[in-house]
N, CA, C and O atoms as a CHARMM CRD file, in Angstrom:
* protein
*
  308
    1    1 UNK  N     55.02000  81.58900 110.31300 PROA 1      0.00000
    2    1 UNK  CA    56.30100  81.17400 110.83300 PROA 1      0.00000
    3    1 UNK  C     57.39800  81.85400 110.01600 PROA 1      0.00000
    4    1 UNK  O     57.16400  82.23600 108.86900 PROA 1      0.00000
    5    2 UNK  N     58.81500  82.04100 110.70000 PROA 2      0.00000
    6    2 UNK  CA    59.58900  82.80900 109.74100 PROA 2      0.00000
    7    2 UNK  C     60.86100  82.10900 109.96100 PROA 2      0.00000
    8    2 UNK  O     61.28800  81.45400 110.91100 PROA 2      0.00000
    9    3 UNK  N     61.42700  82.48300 108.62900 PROA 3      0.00000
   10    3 UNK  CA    62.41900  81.26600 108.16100 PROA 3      0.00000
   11    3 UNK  C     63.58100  81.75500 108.81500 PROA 3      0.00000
   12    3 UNK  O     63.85500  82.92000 109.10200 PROA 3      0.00000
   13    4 UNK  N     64.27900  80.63200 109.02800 PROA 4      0.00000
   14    4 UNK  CA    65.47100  81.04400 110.47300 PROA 4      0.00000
   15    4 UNK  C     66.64500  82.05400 109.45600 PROA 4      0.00000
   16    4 UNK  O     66.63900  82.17900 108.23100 PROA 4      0.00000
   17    5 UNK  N     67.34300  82.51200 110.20000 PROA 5      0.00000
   18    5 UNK  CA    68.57800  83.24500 109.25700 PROA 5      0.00000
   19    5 UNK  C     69.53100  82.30300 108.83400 PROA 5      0.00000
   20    5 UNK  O     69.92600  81.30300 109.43400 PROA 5      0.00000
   21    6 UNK  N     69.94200  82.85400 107.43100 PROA 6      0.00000
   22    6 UNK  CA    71.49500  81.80400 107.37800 PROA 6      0.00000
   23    6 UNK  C     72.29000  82.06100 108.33700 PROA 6      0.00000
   24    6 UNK  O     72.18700  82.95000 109.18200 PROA 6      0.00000
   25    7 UNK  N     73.35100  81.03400 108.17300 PROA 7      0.00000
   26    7 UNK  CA    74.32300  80.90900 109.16500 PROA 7      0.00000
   27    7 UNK  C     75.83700  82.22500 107.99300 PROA 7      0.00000
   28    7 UNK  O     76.46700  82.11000 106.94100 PROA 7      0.00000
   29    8 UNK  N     75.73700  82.95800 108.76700 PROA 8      0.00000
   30    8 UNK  CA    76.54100  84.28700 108.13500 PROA 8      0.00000
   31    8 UNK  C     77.99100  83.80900 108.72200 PROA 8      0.00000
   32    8 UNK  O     78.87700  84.65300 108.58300 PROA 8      0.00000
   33    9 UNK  N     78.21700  83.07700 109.10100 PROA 9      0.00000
   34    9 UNK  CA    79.70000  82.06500 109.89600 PROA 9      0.00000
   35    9 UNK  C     80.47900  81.38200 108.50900 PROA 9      0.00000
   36    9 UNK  O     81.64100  81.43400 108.10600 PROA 9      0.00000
   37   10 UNK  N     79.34200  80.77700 108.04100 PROA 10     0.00000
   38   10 UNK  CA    79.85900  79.56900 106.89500 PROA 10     0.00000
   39   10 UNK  C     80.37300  80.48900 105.65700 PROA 10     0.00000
   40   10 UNK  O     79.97700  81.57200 105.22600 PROA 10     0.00000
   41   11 UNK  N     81.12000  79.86400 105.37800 PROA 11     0.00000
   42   11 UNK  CA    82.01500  80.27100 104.00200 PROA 11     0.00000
   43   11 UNK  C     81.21300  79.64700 102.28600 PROA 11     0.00000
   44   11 UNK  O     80.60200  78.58300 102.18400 PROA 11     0.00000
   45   12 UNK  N     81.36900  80.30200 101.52800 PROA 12     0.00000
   46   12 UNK  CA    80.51400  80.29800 100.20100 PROA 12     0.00000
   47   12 UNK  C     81.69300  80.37400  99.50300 PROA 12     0.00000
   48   12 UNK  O     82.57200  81.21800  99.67700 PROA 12     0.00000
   49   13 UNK  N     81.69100  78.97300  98.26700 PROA 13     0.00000
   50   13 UNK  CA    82.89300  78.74400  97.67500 PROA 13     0.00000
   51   13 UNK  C     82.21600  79.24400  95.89000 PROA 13     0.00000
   52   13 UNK  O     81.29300  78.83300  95.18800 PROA 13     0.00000
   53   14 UNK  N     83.29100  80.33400  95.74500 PROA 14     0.00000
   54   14 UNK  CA    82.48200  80.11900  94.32500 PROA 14     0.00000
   55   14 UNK  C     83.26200  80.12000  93.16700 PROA 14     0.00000
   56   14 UNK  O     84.37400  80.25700  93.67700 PROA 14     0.00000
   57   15 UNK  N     83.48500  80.05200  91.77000 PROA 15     0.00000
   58   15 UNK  CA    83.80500  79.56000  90.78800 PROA 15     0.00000
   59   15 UNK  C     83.94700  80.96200  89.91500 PROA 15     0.00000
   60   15 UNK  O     82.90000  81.03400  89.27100 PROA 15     0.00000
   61   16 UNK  N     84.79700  82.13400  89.60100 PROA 16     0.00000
   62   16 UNK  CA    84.67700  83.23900  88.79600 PROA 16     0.00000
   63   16 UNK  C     85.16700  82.89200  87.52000 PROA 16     0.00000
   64   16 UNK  O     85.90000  81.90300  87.50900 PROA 16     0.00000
   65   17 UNK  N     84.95600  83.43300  86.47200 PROA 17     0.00000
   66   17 UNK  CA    85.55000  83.54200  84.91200 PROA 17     0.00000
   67   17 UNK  C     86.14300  85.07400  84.77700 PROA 17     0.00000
   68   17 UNK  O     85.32100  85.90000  84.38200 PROA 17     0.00000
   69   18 UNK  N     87.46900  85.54800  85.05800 PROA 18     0.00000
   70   18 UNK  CA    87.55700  86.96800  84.47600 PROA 18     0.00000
   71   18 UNK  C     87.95700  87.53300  83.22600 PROA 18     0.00000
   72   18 UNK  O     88.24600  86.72500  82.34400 PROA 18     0.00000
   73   19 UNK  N     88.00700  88.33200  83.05600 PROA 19     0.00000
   74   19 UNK  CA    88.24600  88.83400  81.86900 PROA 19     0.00000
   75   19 UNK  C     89.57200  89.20200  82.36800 PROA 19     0.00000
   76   19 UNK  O     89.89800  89.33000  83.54900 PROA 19     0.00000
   77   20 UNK  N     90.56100  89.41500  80.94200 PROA 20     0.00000
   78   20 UNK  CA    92.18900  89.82700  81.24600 PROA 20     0.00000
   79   20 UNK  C     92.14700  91.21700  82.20000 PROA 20     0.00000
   80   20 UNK  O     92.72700  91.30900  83.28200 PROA 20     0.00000
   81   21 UNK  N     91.49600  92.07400  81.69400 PROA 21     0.00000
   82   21 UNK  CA    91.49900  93.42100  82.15900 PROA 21     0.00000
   83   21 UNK  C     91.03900  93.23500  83.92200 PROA 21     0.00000
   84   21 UNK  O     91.66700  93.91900  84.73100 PROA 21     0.00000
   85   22 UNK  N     89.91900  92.27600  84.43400 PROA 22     0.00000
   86   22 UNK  CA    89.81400  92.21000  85.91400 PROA 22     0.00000
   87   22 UNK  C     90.55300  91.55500  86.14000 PROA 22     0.00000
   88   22 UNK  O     90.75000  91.57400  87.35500 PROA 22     0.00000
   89   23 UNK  N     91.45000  90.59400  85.42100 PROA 23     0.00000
   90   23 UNK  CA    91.93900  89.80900  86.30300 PROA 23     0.00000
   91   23 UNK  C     93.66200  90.97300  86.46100 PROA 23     0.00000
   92   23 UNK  O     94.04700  91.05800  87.62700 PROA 23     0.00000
   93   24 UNK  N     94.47600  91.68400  85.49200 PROA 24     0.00000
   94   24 UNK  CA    94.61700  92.46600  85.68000 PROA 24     0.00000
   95   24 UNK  C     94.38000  93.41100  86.99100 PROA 24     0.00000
   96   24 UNK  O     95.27700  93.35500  87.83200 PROA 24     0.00000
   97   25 UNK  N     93.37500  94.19500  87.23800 PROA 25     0.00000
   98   25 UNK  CA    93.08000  94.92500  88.76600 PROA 25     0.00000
   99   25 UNK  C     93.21500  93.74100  89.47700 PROA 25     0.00000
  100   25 UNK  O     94.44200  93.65700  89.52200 PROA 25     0.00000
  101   26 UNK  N     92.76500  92.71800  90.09300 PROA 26     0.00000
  102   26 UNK  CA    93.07000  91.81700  90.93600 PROA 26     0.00000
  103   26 UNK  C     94.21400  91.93600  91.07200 PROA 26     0.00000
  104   26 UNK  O     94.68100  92.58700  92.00600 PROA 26     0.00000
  105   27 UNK  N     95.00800  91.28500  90.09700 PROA 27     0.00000
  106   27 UNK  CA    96.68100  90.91700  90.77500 PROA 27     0.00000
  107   27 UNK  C     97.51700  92.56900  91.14700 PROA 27     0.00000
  108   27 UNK  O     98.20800  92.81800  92.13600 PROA 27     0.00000
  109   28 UNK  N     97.14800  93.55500  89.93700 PROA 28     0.00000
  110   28 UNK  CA    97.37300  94.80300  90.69400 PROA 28     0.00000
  111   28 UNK  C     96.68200  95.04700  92.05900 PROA 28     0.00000
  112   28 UNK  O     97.57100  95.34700  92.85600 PROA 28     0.00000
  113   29 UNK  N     95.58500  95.04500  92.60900 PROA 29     0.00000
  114   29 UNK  CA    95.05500  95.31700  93.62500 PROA 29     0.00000
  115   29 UNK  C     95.57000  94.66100  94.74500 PROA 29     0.00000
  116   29 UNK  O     95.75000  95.31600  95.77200 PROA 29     0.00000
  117   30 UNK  N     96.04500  92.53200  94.68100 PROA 30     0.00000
  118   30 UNK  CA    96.58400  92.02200  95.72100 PROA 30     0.00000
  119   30 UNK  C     97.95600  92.69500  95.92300 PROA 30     0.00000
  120   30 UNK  O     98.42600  92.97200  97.02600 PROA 30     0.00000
  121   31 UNK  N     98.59800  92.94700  94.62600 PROA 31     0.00000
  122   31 UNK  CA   100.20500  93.59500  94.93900 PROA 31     0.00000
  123   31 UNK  C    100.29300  94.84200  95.62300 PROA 31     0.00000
  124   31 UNK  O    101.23600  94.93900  96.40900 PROA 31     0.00000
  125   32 UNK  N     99.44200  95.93100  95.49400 PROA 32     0.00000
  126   32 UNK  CA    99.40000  96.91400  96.66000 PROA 32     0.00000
  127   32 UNK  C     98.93600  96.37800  97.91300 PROA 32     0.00000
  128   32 UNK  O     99.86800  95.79200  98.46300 PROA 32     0.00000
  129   33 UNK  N     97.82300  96.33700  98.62200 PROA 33     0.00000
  130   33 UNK  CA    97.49800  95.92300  99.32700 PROA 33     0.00000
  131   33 UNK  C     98.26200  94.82400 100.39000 PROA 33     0.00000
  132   33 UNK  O     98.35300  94.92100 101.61400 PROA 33     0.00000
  133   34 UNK  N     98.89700  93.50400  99.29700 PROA 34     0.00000
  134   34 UNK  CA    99.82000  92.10100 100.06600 PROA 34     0.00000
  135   34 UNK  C     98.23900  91.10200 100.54600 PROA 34     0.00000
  136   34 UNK  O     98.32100  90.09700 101.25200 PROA 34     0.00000
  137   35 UNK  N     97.02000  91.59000 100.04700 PROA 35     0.00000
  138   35 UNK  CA    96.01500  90.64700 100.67900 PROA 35     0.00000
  139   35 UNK  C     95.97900  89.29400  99.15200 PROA 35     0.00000
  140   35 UNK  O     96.48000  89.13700  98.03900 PROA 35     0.00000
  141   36 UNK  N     95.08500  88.64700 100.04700 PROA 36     0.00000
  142   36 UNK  CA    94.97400  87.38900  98.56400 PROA 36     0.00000
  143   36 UNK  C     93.99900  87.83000  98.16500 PROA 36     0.00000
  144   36 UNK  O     93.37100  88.82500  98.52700 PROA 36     0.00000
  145   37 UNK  N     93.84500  87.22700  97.51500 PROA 37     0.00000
  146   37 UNK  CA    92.68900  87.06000  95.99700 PROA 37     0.00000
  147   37 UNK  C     91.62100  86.99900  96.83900 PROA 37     0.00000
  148   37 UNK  O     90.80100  87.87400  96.56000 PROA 37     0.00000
  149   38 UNK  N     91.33900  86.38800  97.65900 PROA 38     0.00000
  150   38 UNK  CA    89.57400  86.31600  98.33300 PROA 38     0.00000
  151   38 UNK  C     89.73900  87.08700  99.18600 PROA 38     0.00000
  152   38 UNK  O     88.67400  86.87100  99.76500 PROA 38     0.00000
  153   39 UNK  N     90.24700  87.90600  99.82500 PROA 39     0.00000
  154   39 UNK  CA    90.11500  89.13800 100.73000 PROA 39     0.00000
  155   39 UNK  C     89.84300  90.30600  99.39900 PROA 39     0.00000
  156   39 UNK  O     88.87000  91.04300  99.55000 PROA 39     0.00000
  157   40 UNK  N     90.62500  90.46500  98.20700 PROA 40     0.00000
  158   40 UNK  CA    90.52400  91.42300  97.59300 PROA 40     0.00000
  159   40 UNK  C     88.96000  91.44700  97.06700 PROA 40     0.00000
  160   40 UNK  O     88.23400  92.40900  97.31700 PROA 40     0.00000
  161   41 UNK  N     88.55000  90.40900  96.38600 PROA 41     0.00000
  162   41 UNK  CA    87.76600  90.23100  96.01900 PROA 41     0.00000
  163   41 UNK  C     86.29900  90.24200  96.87300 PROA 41     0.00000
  164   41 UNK  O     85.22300  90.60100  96.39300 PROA 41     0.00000
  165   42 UNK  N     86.49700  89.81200  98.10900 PROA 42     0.00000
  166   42 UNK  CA    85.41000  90.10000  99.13400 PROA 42     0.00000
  167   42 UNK  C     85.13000  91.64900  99.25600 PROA 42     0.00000
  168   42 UNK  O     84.01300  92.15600  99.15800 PROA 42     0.00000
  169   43 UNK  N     86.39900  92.37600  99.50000 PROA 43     0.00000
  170   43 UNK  CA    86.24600  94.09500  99.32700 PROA 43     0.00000
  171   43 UNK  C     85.68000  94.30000  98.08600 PROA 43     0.00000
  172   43 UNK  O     84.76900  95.10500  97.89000 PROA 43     0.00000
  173   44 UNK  N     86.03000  93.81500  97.49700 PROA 44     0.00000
  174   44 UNK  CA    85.47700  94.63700  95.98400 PROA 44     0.00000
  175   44 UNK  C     83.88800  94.54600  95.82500 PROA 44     0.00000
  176   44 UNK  O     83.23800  95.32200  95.12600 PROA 44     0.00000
  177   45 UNK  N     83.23700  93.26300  96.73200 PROA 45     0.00000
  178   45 UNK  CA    82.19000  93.07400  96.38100 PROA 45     0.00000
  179   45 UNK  C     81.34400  93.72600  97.21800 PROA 45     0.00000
  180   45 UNK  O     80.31400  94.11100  96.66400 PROA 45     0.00000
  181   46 UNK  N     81.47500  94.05100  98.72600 PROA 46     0.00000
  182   46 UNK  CA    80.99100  95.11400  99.31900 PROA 46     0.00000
  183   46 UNK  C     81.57600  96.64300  99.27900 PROA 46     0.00000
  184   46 UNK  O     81.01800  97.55200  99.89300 PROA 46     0.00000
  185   47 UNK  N     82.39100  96.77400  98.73500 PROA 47     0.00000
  186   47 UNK  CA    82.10900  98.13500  98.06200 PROA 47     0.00000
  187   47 UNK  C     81.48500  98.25200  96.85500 PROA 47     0.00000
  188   47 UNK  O     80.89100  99.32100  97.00000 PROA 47     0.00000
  189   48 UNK  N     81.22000  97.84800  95.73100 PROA 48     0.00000
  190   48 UNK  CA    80.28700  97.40400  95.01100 PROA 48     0.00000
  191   48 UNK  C     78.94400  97.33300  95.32700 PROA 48     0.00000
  192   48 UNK  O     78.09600  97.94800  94.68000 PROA 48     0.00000
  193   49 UNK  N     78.68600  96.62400  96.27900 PROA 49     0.00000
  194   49 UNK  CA    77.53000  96.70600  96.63100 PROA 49     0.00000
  195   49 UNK  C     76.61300  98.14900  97.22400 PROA 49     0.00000
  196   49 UNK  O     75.49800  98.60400  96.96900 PROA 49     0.00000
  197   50 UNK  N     78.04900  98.66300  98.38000 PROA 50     0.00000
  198   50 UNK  CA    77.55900 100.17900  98.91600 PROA 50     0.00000
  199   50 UNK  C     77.45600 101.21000  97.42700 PROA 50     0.00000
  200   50 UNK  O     76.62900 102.11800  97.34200 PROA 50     0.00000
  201   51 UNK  N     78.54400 100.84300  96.20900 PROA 51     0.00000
  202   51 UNK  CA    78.09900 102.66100  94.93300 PROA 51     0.00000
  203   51 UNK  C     76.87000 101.64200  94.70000 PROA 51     0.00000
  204   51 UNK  O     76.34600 102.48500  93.97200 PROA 51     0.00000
  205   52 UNK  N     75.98200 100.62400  94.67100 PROA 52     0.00000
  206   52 UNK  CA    75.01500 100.26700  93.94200 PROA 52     0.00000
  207   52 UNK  C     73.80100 100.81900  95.02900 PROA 52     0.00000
  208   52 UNK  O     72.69700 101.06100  94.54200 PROA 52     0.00000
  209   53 UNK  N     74.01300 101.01600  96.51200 PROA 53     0.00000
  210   53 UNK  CA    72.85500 101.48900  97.55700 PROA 53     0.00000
  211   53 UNK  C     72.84800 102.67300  97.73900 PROA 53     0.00000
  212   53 UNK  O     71.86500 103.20900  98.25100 PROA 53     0.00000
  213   54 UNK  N     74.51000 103.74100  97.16900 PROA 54     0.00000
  214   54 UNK  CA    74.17500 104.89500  97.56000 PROA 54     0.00000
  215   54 UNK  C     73.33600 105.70600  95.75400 PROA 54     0.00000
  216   54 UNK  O     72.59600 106.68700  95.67300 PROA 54     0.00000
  217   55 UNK  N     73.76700 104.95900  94.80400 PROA 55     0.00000
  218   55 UNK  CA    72.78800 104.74800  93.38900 PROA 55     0.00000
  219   55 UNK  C     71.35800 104.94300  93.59400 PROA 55     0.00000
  220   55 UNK  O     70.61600 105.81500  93.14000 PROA 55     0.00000
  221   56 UNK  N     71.13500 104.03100  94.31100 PROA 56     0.00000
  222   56 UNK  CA    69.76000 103.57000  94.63900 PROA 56     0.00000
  223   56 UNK  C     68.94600 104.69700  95.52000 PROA 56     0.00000
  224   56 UNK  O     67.79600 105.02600  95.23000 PROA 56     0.00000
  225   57 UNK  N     69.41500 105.05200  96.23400 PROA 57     0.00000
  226   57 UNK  CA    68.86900 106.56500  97.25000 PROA 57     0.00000
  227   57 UNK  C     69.40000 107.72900  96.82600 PROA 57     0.00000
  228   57 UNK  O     69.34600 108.77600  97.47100 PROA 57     0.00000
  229   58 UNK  N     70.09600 107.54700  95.38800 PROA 58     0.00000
  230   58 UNK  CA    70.12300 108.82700  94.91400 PROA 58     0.00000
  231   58 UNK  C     71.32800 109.54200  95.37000 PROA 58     0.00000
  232   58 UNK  O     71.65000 110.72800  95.29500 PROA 58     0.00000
  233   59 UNK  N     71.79500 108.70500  95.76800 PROA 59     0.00000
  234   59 UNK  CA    73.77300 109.32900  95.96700 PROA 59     0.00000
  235   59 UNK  C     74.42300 109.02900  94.64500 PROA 59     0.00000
  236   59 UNK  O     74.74900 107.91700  94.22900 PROA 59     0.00000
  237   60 UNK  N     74.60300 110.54700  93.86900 PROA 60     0.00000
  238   60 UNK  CA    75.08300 110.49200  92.60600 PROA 60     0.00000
  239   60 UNK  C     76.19400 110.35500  92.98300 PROA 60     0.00000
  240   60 UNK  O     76.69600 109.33100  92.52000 PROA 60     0.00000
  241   61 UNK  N     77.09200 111.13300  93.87200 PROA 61     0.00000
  242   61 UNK  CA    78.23200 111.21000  93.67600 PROA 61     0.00000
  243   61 UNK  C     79.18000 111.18100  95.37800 PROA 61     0.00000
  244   61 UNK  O     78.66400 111.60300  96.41300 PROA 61     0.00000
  245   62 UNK  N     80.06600 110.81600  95.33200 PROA 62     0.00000
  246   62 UNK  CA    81.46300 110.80800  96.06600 PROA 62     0.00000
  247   62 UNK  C     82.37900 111.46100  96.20500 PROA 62     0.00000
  248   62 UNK  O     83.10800 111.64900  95.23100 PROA 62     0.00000
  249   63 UNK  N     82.61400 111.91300  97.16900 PROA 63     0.00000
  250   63 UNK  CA    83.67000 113.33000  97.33200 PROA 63     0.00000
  251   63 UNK  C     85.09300 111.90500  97.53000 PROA 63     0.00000
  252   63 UNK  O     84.99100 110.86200  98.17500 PROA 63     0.00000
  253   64 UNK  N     85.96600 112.26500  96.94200 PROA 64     0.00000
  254   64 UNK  CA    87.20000 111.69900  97.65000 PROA 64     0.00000
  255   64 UNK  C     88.25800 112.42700  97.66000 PROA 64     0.00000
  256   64 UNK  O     88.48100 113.22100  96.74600 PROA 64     0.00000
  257   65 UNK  N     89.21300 112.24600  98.87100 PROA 65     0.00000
  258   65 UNK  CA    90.05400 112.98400  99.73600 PROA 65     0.00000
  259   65 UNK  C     91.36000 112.64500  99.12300 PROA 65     0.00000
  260   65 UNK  O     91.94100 111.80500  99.80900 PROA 65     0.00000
  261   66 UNK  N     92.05600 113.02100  98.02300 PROA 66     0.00000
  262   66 UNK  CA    93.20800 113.14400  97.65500 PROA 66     0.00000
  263   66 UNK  C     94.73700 113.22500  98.32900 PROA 66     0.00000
  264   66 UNK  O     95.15900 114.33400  98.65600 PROA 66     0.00000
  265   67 UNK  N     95.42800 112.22400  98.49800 PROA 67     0.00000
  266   67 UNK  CA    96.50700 112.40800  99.07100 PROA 67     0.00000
  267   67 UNK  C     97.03800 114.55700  99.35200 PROA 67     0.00000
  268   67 UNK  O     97.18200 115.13200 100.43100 PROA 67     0.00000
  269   68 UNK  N     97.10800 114.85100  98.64900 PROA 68     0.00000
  270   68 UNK  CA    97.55700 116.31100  98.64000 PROA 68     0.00000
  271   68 UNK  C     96.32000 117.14700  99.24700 PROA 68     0.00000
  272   68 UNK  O     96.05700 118.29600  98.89300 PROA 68     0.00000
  273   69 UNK  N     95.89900 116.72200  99.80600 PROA 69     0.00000
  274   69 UNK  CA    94.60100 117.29800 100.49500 PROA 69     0.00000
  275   69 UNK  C     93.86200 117.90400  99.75900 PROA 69     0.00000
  276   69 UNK  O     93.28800 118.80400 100.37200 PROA 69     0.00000
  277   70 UNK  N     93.50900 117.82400  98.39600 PROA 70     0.00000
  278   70 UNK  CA    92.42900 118.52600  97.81000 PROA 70     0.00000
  279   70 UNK  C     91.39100 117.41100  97.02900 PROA 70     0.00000
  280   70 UNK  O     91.80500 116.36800  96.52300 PROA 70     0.00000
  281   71 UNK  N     90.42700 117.70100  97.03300 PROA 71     0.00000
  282   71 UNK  CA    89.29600 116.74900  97.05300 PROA 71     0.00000
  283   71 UNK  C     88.54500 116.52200  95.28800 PROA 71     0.00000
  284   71 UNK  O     88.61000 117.09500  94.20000 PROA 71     0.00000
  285   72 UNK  N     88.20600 115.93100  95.58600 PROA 72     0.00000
  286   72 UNK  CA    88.15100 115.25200  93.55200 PROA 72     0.00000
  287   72 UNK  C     86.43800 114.44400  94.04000 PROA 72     0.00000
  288   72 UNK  O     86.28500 113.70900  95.01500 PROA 72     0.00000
  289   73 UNK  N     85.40500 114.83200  93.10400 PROA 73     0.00000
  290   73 UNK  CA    84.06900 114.34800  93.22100 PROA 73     0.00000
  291   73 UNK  C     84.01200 113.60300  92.35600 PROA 73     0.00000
  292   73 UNK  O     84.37200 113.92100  91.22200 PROA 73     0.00000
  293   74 UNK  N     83.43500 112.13200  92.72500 PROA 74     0.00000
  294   74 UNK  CA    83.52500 111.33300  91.43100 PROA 74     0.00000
  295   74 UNK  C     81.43000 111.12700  91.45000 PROA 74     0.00000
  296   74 UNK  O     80.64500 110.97300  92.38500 PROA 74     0.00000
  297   75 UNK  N     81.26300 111.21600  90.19900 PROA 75     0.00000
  298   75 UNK  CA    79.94600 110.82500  89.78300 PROA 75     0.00000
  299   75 UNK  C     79.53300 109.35900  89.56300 PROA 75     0.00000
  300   75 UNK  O     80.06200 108.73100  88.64600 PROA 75     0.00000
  301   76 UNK  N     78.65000 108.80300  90.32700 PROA 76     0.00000
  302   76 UNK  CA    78.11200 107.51700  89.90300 PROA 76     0.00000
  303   76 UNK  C     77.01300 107.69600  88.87300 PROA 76     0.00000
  304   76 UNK  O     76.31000 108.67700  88.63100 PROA 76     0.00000
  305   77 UNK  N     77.04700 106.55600  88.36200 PROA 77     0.00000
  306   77 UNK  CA    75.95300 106.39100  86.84000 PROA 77     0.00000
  307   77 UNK  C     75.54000 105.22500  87.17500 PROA 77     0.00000
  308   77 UNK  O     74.74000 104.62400  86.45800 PROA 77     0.00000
């Protein structure tokens, strides 16, 4: 028999401790953006999650597209 799926609807309340320096990027990150604290923080955690899967299959690195159109490779570790 196989166990039913969670319900991916319901909301998960959770409790963080940051350090000055994250909590720092947070309030910088909501002030660009204008999102709150749990939208920022939801992004952060699935992008997080994708450098930890492209890690995992061996995607060292990330091309990113520079405002001035020239491109900058960043290396994951």
């Amino acid at each position: 028999m196989t166990e039913p799926k969670p319900d991916r609807s319901a909301l998960t309340k959770v409790t963080v401790n940051l350090i000055p320096r994250a909590q720092d990027a947070l309030e910088a990150a909501c002030a660009r953006t204008s999102d709150t604290k749990t939208d920022t923080i939801n992004r952060a955690l699935v992008a997080h999650n994708l450098v930890l899967e492209l890690v995992e299959h061996g995607g060292g690195s990330l091309t990113v597209l520079l405002p001035d159109g020239s491109t900058e490779r960043v290396h994951l570790l």
